[in-house]
C-alpha positions, 0 to 999 in steps of 0.5 A, spaced: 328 081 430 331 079 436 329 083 443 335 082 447 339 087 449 346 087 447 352 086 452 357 092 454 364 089 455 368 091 460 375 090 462 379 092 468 383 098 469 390 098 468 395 103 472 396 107 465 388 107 465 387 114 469 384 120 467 390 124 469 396 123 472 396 124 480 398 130 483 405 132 484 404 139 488 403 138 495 396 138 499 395 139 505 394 134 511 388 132 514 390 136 520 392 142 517 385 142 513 381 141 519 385 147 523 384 152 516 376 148 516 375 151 524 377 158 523 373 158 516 367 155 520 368 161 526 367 165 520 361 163 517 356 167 520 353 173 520 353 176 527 360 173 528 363 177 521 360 182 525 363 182 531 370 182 528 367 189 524 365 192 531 372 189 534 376 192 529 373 199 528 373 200 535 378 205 539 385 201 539 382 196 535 379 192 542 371 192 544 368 191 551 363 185 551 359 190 554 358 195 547 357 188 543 349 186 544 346 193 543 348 193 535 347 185 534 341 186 537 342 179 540 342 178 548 349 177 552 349 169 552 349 169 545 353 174 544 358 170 548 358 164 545 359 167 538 366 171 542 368 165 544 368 161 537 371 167 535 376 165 540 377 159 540 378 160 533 384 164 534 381 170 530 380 173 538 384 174 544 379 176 551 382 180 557 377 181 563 378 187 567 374 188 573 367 185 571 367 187 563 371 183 558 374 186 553 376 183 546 381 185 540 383 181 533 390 177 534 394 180 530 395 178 523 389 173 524 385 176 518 390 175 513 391 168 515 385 167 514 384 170 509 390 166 506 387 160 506 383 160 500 388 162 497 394 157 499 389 152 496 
């Protein structure tokens, strides 16, 4: 009875070893996913889906920095910071008028966001 172990062999791998053939149909770019990976980052929060929520539900689809605090119940600068993702993000546009800022979507940002999963 022998107690050594038996040797597996191996060989190397050719071309037409693959598991499945390479992918035919476009990917996207470095680039790109990064770009797609920003704006689903800006939308990976809570307080931040929750802006959008106020932002869109609020008379003529805009809200005032000013209505932004009380219902998140988070304090100004960080409610400014998550504004500022959003952005940034290009889910937001800002308007100052006097000493208040007001925020509304941009238009067709949350369809494209939410197309790209889908365009995966």
């Amino acid at each position: 009875m022998s107690s050594t172990p038996a040797l597996a062999t191996t060989r190397a791998a050719t071309p037409d070893d693959s598991c499945c053939p390479p992918a035919t149909r476009p990917t996207i770019t470095a680039e790109d996913a990064h770009r797609k990976a920003h704006i689903l980052k800006a939308l990976a929060d809570p307080n931040r889906l929750r802006l959008l929520s106020i932002v869109k539900a609020g008379d003529g689809g805009e809200a005032c920095v000013c209505d932004l605090t009380a219902p998140l119940d988070l304090g100004q600068p960080t409610v400014s910071h998550h504004l500022k993702i959003l952005v940034d993000a290009g889910l937001l546009t800002r308007e100052k008028r006097g000493t208040w800022a007001y925020y509304s979507l941009v238009p067709g940002a949350l369809e494209s966001a939410a197309s790209i999963l889908t365009a995966l």
